[in-house]
PyMOL Python script that loads the backbone (N, CA, C, O; Angstrom):
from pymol import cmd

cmd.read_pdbstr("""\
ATOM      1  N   UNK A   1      -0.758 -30.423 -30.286  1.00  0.00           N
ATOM      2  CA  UNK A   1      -0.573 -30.197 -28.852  1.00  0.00           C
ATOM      3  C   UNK A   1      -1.432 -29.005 -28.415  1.00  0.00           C
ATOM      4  O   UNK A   1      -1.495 -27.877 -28.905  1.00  0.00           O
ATOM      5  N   UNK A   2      -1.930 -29.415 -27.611  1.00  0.00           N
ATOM      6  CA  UNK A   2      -2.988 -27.889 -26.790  1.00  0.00           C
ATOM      7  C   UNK A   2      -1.985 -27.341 -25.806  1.00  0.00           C
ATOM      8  O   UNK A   2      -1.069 -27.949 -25.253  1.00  0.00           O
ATOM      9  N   UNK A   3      -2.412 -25.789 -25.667  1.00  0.00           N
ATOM     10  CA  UNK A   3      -1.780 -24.689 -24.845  1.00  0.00           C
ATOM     11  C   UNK A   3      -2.026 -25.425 -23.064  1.00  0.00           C
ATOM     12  O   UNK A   3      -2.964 -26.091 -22.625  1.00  0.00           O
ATOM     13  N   UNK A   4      -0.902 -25.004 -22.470  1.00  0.00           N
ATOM     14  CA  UNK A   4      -0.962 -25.598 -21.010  1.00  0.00           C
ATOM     15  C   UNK A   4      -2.105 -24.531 -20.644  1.00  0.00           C
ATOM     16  O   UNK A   4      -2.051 -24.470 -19.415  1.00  0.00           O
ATOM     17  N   UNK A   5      -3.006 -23.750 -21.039  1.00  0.00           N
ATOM     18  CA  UNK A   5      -3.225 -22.609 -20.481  1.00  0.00           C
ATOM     19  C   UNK A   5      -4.828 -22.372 -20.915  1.00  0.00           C
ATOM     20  O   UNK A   5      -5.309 -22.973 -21.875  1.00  0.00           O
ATOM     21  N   UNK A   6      -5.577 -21.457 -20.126  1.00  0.00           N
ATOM     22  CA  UNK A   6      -6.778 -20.870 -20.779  1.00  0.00           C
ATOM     23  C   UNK A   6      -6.212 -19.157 -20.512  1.00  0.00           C
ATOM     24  O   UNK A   6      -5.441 -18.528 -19.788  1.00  0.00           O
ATOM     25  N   UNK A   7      -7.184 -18.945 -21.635  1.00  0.00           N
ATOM     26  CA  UNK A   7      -6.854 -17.030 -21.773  1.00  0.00           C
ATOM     27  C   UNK A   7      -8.411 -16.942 -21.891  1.00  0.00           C
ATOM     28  O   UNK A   7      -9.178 -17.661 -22.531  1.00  0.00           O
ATOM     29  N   UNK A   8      -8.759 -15.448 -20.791  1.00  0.00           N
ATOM     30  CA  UNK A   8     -10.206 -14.672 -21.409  1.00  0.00           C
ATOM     31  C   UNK A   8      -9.412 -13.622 -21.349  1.00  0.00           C
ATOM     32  O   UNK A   8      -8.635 -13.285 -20.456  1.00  0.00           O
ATOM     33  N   UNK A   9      -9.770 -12.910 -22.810  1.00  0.00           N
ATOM     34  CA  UNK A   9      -9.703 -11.877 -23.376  1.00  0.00           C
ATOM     35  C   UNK A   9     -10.321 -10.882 -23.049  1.00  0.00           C
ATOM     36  O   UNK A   9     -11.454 -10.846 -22.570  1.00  0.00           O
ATOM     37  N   UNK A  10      -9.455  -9.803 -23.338  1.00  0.00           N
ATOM     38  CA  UNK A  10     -10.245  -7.903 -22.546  1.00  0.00           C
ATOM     39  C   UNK A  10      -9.854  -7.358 -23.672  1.00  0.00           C
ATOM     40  O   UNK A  10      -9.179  -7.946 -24.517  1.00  0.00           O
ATOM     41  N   UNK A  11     -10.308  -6.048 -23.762  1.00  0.00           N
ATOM     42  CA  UNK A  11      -9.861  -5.122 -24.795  1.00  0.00           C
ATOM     43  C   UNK A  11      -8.325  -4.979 -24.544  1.00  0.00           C
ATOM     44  O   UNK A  11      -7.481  -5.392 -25.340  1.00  0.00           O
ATOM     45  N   UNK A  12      -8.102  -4.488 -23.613  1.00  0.00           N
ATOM     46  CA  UNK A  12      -6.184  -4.179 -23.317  1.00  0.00           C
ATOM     47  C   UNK A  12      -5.607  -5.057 -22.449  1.00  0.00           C
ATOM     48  O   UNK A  12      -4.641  -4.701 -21.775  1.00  0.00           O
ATOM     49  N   UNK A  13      -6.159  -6.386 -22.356  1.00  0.00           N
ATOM     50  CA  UNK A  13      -5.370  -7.173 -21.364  1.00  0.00           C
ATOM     51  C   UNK A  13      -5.883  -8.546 -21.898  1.00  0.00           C
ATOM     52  O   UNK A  13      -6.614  -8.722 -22.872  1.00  0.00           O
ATOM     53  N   UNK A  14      -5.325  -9.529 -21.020  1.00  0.00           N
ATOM     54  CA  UNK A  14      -5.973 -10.989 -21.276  1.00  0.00           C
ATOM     55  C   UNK A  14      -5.559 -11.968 -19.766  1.00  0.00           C
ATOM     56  O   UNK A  14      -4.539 -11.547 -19.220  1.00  0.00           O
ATOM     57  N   UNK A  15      -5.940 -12.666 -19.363  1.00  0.00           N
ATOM     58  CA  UNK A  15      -5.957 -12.933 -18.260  1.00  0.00           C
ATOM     59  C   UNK A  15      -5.825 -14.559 -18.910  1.00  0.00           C
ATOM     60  O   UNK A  15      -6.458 -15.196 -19.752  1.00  0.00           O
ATOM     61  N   UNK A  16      -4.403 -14.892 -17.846  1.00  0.00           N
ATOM     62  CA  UNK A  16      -4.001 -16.714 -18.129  1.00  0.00           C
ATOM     63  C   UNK A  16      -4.315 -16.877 -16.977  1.00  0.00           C
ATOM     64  O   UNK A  16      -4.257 -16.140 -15.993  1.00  0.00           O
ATOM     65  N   UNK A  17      -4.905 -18.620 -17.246  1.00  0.00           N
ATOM     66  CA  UNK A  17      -4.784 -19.509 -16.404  1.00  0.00           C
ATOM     67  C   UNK A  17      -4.156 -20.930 -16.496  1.00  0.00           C
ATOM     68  O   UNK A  17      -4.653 -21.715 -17.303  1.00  0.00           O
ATOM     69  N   UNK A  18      -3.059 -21.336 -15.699  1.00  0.00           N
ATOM     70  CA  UNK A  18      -2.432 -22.194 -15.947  1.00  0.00           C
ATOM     71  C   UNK A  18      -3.060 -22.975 -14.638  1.00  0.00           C
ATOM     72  O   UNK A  18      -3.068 -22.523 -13.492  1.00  0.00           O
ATOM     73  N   UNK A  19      -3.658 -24.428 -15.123  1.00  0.00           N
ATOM     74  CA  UNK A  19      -4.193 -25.355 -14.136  1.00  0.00           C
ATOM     75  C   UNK A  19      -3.212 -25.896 -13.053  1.00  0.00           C
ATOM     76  O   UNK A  19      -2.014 -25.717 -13.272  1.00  0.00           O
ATOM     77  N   UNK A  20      -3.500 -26.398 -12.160  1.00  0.00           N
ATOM     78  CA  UNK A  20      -2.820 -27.006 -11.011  1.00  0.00           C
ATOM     79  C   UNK A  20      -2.115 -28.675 -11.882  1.00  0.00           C
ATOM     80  O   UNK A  20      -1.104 -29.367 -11.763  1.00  0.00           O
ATOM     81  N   UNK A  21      -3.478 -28.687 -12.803  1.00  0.00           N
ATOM     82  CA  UNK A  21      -3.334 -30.353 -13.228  1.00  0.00           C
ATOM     83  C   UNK A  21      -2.370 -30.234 -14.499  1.00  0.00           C
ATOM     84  O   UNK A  21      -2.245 -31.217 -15.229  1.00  0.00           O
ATOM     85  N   UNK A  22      -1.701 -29.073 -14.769  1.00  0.00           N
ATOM     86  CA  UNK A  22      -0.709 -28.895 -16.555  1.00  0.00           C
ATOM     87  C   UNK A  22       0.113 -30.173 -15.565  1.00  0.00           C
ATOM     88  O   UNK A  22       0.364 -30.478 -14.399  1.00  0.00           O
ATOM     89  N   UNK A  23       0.306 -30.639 -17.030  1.00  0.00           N
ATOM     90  CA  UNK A  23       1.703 -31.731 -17.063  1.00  0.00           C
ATOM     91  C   UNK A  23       3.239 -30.694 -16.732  1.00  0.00           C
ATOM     92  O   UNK A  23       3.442 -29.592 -17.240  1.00  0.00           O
ATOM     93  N   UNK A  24       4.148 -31.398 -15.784  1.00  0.00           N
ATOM     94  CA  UNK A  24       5.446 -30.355 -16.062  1.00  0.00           C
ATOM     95  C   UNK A  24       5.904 -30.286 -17.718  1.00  0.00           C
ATOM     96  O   UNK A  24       6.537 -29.288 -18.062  1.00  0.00           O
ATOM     97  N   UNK A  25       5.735 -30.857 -18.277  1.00  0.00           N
ATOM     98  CA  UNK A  25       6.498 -31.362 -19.662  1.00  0.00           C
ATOM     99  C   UNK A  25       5.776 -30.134 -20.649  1.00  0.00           C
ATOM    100  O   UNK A  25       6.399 -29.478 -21.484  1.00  0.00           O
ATOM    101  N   UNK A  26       4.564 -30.018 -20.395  1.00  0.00           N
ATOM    102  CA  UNK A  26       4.231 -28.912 -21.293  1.00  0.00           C
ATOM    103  C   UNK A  26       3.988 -27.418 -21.324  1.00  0.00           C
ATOM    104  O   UNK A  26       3.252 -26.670 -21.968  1.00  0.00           O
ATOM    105  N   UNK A  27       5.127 -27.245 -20.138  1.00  0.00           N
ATOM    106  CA  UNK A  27       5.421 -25.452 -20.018  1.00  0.00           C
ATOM    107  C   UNK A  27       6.902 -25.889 -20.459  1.00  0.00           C
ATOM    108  O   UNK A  27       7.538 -26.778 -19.892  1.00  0.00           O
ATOM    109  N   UNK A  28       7.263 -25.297 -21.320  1.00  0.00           N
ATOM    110  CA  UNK A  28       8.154 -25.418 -22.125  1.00  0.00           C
ATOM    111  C   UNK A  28       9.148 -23.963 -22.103  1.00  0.00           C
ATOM    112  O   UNK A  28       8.669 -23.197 -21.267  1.00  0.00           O
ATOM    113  N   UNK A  29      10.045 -23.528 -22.590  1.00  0.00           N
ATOM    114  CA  UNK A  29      10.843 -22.601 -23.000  1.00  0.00           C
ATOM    115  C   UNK A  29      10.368 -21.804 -24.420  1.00  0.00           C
ATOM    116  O   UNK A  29      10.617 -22.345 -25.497  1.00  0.00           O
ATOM    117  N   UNK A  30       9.815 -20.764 -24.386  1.00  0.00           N
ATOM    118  CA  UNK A  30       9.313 -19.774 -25.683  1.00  0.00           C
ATOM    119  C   UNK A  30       9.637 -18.483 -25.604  1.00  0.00           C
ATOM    120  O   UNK A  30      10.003 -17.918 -24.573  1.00  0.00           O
ATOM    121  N   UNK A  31       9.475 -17.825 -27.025  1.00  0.00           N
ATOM    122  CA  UNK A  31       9.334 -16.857 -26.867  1.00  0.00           C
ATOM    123  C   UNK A  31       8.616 -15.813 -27.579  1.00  0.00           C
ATOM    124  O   UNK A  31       8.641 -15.941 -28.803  1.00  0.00           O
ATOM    125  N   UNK A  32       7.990 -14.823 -27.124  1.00  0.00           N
ATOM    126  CA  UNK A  32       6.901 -14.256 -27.754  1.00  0.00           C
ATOM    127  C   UNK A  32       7.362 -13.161 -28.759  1.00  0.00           C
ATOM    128  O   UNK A  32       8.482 -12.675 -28.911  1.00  0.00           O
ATOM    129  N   UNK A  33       6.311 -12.933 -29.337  1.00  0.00           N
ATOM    130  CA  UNK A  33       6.616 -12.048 -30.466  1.00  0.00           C
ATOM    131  C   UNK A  33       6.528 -10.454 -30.103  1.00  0.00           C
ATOM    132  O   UNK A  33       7.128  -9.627 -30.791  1.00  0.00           O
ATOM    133  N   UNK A  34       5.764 -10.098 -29.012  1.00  0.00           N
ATOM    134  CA  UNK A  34       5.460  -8.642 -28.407  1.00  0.00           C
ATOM    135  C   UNK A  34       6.412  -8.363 -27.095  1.00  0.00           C
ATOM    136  O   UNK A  34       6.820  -9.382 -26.538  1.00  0.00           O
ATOM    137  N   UNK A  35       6.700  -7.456 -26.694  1.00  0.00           N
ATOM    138  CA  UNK A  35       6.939  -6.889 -25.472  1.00  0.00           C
ATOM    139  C   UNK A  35       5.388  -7.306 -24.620  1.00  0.00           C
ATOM    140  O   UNK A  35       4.200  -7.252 -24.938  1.00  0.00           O
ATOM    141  N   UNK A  36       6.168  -7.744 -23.363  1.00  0.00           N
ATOM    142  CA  UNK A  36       4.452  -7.737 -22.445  1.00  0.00           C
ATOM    143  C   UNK A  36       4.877  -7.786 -21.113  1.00  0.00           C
ATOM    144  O   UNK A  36       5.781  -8.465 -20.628  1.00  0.00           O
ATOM    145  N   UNK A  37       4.052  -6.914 -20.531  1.00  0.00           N
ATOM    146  CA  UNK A  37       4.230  -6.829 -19.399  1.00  0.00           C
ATOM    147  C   UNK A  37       3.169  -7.874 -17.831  1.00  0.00           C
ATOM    148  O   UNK A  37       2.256  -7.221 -17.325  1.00  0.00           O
ATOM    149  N   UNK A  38       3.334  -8.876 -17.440  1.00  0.00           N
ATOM    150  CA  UNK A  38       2.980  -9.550 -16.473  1.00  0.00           C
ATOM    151  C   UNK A  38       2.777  -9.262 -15.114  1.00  0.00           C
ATOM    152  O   UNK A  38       3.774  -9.120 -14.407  1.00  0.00           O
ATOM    153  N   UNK A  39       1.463  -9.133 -14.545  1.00  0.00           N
ATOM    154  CA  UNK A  39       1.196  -8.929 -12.993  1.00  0.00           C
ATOM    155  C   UNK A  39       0.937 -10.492 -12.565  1.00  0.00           C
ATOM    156  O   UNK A  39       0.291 -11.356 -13.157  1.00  0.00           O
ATOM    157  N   UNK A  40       1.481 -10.539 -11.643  1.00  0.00           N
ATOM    158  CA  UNK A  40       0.429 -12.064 -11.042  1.00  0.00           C
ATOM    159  C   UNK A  40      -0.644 -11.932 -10.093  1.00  0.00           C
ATOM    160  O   UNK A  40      -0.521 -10.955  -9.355  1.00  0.00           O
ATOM    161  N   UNK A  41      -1.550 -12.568  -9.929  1.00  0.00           N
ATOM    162  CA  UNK A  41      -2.699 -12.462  -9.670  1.00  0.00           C
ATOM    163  C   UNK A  41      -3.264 -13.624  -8.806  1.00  0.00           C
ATOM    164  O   UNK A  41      -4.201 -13.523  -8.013  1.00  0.00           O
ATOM    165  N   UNK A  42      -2.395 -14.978  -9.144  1.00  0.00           N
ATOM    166  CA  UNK A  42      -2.504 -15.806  -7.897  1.00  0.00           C
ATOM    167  C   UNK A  42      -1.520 -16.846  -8.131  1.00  0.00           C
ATOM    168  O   UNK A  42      -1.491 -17.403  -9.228  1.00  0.00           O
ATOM    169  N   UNK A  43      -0.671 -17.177  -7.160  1.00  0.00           N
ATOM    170  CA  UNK A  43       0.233 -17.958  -7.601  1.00  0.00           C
ATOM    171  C   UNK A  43       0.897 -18.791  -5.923  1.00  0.00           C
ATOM    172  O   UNK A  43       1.138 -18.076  -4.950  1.00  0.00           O
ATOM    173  N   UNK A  44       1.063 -20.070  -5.883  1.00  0.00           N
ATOM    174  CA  UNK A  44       1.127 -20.883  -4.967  1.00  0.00           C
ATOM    175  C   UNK A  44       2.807 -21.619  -5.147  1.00  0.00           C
ATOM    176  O   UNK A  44       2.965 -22.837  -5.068  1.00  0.00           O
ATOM    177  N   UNK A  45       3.785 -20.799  -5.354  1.00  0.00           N
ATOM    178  CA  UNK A  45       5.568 -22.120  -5.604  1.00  0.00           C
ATOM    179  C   UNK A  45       5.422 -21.725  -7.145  1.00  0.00           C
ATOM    180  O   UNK A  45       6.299 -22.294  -7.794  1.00  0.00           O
ATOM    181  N   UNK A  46       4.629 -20.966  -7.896  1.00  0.00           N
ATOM    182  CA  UNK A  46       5.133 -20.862  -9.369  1.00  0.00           C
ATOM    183  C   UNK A  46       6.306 -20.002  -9.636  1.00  0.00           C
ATOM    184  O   UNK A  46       6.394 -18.898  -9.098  1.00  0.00           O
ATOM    185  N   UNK A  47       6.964 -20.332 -10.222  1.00  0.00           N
ATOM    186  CA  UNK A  47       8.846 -20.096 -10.741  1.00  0.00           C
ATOM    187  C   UNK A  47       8.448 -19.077 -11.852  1.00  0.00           C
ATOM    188  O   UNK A  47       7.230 -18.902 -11.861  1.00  0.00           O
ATOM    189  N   UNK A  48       9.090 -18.384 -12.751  1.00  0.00           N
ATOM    190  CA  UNK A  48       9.143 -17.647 -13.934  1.00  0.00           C
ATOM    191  C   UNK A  48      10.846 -17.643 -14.194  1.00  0.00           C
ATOM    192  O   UNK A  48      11.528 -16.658 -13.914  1.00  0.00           O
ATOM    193  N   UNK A  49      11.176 -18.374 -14.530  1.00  0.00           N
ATOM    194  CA  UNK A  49      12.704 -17.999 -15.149  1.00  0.00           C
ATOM    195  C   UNK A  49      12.810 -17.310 -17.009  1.00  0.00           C
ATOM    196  O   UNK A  49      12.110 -17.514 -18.001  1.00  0.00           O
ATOM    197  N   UNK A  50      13.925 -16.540 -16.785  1.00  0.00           N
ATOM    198  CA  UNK A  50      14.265 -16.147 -18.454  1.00  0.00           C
ATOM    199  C   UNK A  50      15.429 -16.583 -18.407  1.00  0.00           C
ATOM    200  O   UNK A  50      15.980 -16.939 -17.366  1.00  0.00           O
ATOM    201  N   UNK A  51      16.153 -16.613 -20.014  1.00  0.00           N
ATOM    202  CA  UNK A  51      17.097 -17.194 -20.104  1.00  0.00           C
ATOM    203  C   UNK A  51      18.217 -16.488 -19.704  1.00  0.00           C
ATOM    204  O   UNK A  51      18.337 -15.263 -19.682  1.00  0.00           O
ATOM    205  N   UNK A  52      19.344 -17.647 -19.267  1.00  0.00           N
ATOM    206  CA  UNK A  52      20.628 -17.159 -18.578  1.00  0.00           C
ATOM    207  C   UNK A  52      20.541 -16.795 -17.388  1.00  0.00           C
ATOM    208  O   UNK A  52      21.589 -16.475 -16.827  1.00  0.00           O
ATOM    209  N   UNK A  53      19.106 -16.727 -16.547  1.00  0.00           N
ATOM    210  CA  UNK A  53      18.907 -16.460 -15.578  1.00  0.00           C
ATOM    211  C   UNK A  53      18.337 -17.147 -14.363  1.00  0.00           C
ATOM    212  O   UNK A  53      17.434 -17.916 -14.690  1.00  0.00           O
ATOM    213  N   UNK A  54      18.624 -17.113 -12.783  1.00  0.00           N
ATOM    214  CA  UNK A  54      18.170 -18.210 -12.192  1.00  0.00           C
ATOM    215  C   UNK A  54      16.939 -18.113 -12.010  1.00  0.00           C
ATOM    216  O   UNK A  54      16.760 -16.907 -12.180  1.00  0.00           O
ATOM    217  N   UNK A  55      15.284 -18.865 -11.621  1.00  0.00           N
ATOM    218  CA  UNK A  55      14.183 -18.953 -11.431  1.00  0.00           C
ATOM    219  C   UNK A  55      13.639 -18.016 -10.232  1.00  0.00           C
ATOM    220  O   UNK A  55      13.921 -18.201  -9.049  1.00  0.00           O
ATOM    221  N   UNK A  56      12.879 -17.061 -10.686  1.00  0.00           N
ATOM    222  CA  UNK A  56      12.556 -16.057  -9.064  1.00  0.00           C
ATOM    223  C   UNK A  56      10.981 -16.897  -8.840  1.00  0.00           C
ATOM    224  O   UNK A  56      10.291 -17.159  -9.826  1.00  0.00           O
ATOM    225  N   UNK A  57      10.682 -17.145  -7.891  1.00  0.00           N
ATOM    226  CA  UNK A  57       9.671 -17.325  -7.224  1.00  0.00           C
ATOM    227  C   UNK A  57       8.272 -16.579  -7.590  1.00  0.00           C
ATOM    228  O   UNK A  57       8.711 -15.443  -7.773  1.00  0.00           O
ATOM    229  N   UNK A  58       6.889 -16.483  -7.812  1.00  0.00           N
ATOM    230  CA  UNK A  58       5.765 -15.845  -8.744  1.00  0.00           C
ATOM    231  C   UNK A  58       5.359 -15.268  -7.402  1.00  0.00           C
ATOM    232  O   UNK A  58       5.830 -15.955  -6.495  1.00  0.00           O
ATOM    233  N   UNK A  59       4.649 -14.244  -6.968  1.00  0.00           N
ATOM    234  CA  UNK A  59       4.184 -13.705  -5.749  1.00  0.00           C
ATOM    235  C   UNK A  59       3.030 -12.426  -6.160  1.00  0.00           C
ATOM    236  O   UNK A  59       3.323 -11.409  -6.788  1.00  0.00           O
ATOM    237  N   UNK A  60       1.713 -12.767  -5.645  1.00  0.00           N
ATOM    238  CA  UNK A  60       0.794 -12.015  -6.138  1.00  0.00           C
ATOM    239  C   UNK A  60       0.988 -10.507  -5.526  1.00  0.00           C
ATOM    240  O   UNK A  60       1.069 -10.003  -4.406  1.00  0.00           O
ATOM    241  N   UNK A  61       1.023  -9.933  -7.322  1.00  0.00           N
ATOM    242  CA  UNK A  61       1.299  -8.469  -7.327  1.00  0.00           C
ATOM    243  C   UNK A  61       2.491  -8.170  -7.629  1.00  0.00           C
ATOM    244  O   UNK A  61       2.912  -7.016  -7.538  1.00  0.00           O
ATOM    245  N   UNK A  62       3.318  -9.324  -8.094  1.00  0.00           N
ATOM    246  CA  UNK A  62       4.813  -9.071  -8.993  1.00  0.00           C
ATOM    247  C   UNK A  62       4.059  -8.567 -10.190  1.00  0.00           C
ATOM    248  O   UNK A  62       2.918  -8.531 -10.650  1.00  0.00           O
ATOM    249  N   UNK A  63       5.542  -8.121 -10.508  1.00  0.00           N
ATOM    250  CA  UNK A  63       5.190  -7.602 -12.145  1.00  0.00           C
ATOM    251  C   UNK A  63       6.410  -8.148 -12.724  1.00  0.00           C
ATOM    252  O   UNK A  63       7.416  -8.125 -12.015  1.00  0.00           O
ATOM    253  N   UNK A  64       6.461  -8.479 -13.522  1.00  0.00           N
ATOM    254  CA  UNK A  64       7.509  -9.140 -14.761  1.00  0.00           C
ATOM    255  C   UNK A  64       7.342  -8.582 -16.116  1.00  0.00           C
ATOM    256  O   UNK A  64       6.424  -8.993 -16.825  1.00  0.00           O
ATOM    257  N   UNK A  65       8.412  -7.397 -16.654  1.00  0.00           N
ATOM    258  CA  UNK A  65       8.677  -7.205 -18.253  1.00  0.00           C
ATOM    259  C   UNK A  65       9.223  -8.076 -18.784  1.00  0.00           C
ATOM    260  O   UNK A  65      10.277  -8.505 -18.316  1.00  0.00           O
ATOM    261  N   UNK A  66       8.594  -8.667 -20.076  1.00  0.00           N
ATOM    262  CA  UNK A  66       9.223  -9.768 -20.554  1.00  0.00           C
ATOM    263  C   UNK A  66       9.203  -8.629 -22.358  1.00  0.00           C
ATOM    264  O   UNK A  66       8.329  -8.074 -23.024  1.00  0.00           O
ATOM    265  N   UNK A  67      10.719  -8.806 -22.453  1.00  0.00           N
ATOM    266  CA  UNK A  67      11.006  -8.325 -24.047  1.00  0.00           C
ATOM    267  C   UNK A  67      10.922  -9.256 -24.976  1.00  0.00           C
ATOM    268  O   UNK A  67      11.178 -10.456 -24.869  1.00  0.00           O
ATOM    269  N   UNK A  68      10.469  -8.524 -26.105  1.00  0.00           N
ATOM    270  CA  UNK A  68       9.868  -9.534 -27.114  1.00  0.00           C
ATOM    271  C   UNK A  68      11.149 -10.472 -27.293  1.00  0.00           C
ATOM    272  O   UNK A  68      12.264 -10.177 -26.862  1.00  0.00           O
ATOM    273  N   UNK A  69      10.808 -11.751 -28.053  1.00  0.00           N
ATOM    274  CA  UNK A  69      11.947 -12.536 -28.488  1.00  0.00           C
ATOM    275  C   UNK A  69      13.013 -13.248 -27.544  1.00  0.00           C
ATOM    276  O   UNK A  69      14.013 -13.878 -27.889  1.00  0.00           O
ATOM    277  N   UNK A  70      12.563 -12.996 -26.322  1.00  0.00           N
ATOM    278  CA  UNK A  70      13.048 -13.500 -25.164  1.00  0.00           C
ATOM    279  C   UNK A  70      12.838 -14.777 -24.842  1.00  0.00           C
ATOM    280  O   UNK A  70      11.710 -14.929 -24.374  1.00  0.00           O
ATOM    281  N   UNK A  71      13.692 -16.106 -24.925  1.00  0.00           N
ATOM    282  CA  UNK A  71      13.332 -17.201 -24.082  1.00  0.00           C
ATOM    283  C   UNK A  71      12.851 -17.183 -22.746  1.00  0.00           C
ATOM    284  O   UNK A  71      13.775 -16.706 -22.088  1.00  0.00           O
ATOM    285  N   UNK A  72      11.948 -17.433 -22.030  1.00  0.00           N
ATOM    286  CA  UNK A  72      11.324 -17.578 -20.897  1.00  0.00           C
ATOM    287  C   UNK A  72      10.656 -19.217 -20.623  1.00  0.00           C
ATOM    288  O   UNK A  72      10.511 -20.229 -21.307  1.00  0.00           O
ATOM    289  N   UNK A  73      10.458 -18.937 -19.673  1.00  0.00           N
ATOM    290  CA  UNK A  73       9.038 -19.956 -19.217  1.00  0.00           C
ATOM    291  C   UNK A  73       8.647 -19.960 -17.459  1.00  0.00           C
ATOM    292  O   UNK A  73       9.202 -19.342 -16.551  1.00  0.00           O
ATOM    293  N   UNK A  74       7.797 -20.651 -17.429  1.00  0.00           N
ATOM    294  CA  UNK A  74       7.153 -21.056 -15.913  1.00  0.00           C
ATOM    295  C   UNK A  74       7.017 -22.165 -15.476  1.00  0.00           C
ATOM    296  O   UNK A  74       6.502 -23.067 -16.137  1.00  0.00           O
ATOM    297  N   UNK A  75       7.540 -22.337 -14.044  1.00  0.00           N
ATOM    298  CA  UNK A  75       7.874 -23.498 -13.480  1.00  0.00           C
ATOM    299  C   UNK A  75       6.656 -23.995 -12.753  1.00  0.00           C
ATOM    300  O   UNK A  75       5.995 -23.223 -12.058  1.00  0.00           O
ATOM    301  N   UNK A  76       6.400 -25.026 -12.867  1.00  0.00           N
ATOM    302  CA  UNK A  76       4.886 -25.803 -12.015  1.00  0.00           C
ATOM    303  C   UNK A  76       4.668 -25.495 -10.103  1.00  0.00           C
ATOM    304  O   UNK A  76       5.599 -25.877  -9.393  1.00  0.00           O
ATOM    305  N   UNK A  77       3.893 -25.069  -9.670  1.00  0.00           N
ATOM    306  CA  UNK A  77       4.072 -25.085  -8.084  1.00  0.00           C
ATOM    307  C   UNK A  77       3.255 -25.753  -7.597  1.00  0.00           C
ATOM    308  O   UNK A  77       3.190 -26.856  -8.139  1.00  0.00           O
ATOM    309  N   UNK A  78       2.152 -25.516  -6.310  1.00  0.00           N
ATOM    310  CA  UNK A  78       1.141 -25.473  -5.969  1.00  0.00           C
ATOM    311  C   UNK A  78      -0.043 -25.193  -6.542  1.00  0.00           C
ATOM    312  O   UNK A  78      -0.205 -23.980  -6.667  1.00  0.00           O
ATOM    313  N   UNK A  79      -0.966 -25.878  -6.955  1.00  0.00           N
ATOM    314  CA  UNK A  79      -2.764 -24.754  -7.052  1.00  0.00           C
ATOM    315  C   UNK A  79      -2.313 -24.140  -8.414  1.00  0.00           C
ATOM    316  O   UNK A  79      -1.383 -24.709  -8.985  1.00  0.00           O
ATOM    317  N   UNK A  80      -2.861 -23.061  -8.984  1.00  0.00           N
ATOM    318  CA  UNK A  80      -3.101 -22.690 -10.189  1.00  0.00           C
ATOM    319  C   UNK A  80      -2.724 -21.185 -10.234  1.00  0.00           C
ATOM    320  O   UNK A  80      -2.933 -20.389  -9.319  1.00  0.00           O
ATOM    321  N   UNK A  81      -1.953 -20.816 -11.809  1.00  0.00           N
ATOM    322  CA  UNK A  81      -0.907 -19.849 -11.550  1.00  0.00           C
ATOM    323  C   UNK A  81      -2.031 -18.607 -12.517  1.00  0.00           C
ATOM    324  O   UNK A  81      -2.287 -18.675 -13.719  1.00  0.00           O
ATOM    325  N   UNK A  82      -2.409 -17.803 -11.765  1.00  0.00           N
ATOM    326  CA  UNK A  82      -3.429 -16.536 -12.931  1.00  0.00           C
ATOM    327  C   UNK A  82      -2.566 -15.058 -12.918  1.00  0.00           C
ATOM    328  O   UNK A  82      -2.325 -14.206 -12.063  1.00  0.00           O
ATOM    329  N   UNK A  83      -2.237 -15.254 -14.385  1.00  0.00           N
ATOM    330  CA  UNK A  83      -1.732 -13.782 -14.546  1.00  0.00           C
ATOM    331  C   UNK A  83      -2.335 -12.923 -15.595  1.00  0.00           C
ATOM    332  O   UNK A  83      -2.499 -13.459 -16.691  1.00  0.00           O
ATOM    333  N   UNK A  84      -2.646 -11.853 -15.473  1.00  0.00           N
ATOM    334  CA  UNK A  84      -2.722 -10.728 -16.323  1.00  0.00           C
ATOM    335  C   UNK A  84      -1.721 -10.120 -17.361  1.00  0.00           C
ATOM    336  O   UNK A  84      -0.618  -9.687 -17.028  1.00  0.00           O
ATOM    337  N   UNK A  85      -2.148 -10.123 -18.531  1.00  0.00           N
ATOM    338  CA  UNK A  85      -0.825  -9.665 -19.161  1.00  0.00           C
ATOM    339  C   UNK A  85      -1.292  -8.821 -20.304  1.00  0.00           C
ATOM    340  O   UNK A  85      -2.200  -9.088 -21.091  1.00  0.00           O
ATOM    341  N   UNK A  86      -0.435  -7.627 -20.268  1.00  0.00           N
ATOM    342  CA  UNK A  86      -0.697  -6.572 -21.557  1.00  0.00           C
ATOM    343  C   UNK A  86       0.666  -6.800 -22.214  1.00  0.00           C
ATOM    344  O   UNK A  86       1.764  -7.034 -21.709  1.00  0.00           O
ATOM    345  N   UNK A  87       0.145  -6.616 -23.930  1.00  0.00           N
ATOM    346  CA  UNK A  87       1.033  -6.475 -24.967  1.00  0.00           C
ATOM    347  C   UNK A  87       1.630  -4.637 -25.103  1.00  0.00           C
ATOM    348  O   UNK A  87       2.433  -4.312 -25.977  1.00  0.00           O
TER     349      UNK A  87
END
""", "prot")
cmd.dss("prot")
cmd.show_as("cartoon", "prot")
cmd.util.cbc("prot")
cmd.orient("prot")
């Protein structure tokens, strides 16, 4: 299975892009191995829920701490979801 996603890499950051065209089926529920912290950068109806918790809405220039080992994921919207994210 391929990543719903493209990443370009920086020295202290990495920048996702999740296409307009991802299938819903393959943003899934995970969880990462680092602490990381998330800005959004463009986002059109994209969701971010963690677990036990209800879905907040993505809005460019949120920030989202996500703790390591945390179930999360992202919900499909409009257009294409680009976030920045440091470990």
């Amino acid at each position: 299975m391929t990543k719903p996603y493209k990443d370009k890499k920086s020295k202290d950051f990495f920048i996702r892009e999740f296409s307009s065209d991802t299938p819903t089926f393959e943003l899934v529920w995970h969880r990462d191995k680092n602490d990381r912290v998330v800005e959004v950068i463009q986002s059109n109806g994209w969701k971010f829920q963690m677990d036990n918790e209800l879905p907040k809405t993505l809005e460019s220039g949120n920030v989202v701490e996500i703790p390591k080992e945390t179930f999360h994921r992202v919900i499909k919207g409009e257009g294409d979801l680009i976030i920045k994210i440091k470990e």
